[in-house]
C-alpha positions in Angstrom: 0.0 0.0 0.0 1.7 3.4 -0.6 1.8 5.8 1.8 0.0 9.2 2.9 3.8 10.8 1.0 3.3 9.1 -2.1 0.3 10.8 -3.0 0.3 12.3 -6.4 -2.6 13.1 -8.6 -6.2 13.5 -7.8 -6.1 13.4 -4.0 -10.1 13.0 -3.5 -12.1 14.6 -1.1 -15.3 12.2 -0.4 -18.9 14.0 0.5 -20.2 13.0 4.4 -23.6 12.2 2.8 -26.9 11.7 5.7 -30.0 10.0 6.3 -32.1 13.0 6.6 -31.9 13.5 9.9 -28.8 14.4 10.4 -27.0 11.5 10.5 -24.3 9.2 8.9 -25.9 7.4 5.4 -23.2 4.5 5.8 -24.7 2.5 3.0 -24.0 5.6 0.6 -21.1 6.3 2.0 -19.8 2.7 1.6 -21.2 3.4 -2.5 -19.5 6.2 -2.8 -16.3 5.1 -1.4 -16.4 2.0 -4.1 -17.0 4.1 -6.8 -14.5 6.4 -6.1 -11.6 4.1 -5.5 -12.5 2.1 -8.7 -12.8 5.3 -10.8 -9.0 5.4 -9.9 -8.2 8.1 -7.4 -5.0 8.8 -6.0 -6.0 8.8 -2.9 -8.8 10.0 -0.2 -8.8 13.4 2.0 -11.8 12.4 4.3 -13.8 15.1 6.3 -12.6 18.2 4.9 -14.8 20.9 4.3 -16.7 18.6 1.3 -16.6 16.1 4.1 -18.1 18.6 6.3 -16.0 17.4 9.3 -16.4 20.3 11.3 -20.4 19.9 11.0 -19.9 16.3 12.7 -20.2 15.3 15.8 -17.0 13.8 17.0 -18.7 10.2 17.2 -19.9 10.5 13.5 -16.3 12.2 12.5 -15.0 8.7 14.0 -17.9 6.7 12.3 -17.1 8.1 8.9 -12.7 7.4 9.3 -13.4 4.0 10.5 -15.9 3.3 7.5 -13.7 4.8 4.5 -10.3 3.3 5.9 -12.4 -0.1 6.3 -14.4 -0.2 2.9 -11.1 0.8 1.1 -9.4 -1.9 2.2 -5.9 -0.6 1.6 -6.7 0.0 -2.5 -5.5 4.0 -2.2 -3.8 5.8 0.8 -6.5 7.4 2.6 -5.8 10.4 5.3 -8.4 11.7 7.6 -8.6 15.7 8.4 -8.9 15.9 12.3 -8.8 19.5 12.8 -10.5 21.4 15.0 -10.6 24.6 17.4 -8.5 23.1 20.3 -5.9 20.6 20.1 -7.3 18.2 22.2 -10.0 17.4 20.0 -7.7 16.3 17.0 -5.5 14.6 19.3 -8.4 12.2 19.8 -9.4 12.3 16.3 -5.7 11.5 15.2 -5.4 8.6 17.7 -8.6 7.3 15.9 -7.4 7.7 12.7 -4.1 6.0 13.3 -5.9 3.2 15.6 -8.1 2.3 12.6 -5.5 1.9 10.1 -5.5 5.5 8.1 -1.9 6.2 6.2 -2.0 9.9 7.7 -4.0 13.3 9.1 -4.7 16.4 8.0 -5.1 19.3 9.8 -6.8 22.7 9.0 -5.8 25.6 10.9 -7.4 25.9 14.3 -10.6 28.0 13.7 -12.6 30.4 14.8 -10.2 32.1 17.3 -8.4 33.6 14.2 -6.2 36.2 16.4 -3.8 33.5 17.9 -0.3 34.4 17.9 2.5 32.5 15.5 3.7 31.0 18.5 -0.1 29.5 19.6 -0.2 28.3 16.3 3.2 26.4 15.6 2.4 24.6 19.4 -1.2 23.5 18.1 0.6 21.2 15.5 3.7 20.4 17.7 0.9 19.1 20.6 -1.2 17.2 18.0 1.7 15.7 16.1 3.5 14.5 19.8 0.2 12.6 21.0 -0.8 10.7 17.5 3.0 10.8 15.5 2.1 9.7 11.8 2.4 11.7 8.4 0.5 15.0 8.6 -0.8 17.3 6.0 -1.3 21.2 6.2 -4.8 22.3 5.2 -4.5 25.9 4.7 -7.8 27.2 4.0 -8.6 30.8 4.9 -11.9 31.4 4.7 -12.7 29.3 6.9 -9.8 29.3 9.6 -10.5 33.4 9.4 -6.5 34.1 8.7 -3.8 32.2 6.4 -0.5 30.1 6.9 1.7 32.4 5.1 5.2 30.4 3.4 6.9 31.9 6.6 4.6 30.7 9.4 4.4 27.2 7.7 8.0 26.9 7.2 8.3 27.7 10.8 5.5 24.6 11.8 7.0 22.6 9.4 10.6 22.6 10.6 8.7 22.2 14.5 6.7 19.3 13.2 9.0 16.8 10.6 6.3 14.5 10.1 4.3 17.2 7.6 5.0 16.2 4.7 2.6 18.5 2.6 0.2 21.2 2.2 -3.3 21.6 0.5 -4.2 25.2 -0.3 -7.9 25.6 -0.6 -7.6 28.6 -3.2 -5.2 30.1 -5.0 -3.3 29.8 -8.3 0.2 28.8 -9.6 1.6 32.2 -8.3 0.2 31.8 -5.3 1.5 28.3 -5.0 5.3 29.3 -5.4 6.2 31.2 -2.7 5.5 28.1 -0.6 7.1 25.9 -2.6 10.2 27.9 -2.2 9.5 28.6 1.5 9.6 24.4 2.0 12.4 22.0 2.0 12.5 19.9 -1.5 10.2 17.1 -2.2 7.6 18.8 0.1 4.3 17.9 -1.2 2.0 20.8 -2.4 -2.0 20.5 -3.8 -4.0 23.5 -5.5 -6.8 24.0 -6.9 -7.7 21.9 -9.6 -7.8 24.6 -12.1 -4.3 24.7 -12.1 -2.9 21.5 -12.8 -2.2 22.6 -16.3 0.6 23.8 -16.0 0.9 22.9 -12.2 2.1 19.5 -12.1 4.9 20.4 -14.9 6.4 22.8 -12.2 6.2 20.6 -9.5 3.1 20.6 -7.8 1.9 17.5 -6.1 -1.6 17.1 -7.2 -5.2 18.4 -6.4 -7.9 17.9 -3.9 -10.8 19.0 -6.0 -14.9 18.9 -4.2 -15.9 19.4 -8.5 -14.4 16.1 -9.3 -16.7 14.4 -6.9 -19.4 13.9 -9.4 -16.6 13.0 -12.0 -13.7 11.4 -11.0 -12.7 9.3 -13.9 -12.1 13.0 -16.0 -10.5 14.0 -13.2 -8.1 10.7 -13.4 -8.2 11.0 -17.2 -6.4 14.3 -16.7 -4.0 13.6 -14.6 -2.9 10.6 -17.2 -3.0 12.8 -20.0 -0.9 15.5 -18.9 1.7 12.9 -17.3 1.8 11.4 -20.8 2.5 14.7 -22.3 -0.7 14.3 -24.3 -1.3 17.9 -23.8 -3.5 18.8 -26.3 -6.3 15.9 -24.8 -5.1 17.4 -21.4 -6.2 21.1 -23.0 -9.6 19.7 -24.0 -10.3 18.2 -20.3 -9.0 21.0 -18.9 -11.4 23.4 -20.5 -14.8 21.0 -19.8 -13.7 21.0 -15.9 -13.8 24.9 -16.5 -16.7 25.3 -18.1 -18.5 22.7 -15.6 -16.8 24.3 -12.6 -17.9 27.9 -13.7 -21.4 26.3 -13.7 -21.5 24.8 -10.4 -20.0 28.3 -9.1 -23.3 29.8 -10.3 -25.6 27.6 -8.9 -24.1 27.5 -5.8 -25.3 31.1 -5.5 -28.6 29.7 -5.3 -27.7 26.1 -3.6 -24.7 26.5 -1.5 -22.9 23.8 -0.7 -26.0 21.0 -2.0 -24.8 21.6 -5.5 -22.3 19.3 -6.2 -24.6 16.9 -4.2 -27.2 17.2 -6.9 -24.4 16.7 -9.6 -23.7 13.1 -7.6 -27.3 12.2 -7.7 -27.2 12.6 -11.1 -24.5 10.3 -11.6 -26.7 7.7 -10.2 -26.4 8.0 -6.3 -29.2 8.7 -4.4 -27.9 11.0 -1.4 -30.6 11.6 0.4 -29.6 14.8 2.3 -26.6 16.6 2.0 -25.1 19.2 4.0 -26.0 18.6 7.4 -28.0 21.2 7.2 -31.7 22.7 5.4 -31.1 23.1 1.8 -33.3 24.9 -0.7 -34.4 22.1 -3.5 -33.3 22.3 -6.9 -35.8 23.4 -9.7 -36.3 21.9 -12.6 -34.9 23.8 -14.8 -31.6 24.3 -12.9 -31.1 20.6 -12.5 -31.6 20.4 -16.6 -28.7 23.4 -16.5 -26.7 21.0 -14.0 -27.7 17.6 -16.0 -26.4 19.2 -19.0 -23.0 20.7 -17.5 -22.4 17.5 -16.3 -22.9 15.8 -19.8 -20.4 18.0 -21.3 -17.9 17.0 -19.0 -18.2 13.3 -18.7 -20.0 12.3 -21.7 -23.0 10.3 -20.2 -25.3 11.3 -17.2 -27.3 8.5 -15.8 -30.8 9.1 -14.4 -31.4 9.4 -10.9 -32.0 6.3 -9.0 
């Protein structure tokens, strides 16, 4: 089995689907998690914020590790994100992670309390990484930690902490992606937006972990292999249906928030019966046909819903 390291590629970000009332839908779950892995994914990143891990409870943020670890069965590396607003709750999530067999952690900046000091924030990691010591990834995602890791702050956790091994950035482009490429040590593992894996993997990004390639992983694997081939001009074509279907999920999201992409799954053929964790407004008809055809585009076929 390769390790957390080793991933390259598309690094996949499962949904947390429910049951309607709030809780874990491990049947779907256990679907999903199939079709992913035999779509060909690089890898899982598990209760981010597609996974809605911070709108878990900490029992169903353990339900959900134990049940994509489990159902994978060792097929792709698969790392768990355990952060949280104190340390002491990712500690216990890490422990879990590790105890049920995951290849590594990520951790998001400690929210909500976005005025703690450089030194608050390089002890956060130090304390998790001391209690559950296995590979760790950086999630650096601003908008929702309220502040950013800069290059210098995250070189400064990094040479704290030697088990991080890599960084997702939630936004941002090739620009922004080389200042911390040249703030970390070589070989340091960085993913990006998906939108900029043409050119980003030629200049030595690591990959992406992409919520839009939920409802279409095999392009996003097709992609990957393309570009690694150096067939760029098939690589040019996916690149510019993933624009043109990730402009129109930015639109409707307007409308539909996060439940978007959800309604892009169910048209694949999975039948989610409530995701977020939270009310969502229903999709009309006619922007389910704008969705249905968007998705079309970009894979080619769009099953009815079950």
């Amino acid at each position: 089995m390769a390790r957390a390291q080793d991933i390259r590629g598309m690094f996949l970000p499962p949904p947390t689907v429910f049951d309607g009332r709030g809780e874990v839908d491990e049947d779907m779950m256990g679907q999903l998690t199939d079709w992913y892995v035999e779509s060909g994914v690089h890898g899982f990143f598990v209760l981010g914020s597609f996974g809605l891990g911070s709108a878990c409870r900490i029992d169903q943020r353990k339900l959900v590790a134990d049940l994509v670890v489990h159902r994978t069965r060792g097929r792709i590396p698969v790392v768990i994100q355990v952060g949280a607003v104190d340390p002491y709750t990712s500690v216990e999530l890490g422990q879990h992670a590790k105890q049920v067999g995951a290849d590594g952690i990520a951790l998001t900046g400690p929210y909500y309390y976005s005025d703690r000091t450089e030194y608050e924030l390089v002890e956060h990691y130090k304390m998790v990484d001391s209690a559950v010591r296995m590979p760790m990834l950086i999630y650096n995602n601003p908008a929702y930690q309220g502040y950013s890791l800069t290059p210098a702050l995250l070189a400064k956790i990094v040479q704290a902490v030697p088990n991080i091994w890599g960084l997702k950035q939630a936004k941002g482009t090739i620009r922004d992606a080389l200042p911390y490429m040249g703030a970390l040590p070589d070989g340091f593992a960085i993913f990006i937006p998906i939108l900029n894996m043409l050119p980003g993997l030629l200049v030595g990004v690591r990959g992406t972990i992409s919520p839009p390639m939920a409802a279409a992983p095999e392009v996003g694997v097709e992609w990957i292999r393309a570009i690694d081939a150096g067939d760029y001009k098939t690589a040019v074509q996916i690149h510019v249906r993933i624009v043109e279907f990730s402009d129109r999920l930015e639109k409707l999201s307007r409308t539909y928030g996060h439940a978007t992409l959800a309604h892009g799954i169910r048209l694949r053929g999975f039948a989610i019966k409530q995701y977020p964790r939270w009310p969502s407004k229903p999709m009309s008809p006619t922007d389910e046909e704008v969705l249905r055809e968007a998705l079309h585009k970009l894979v080619g076929k769009v099953p009815l819903r079950v």
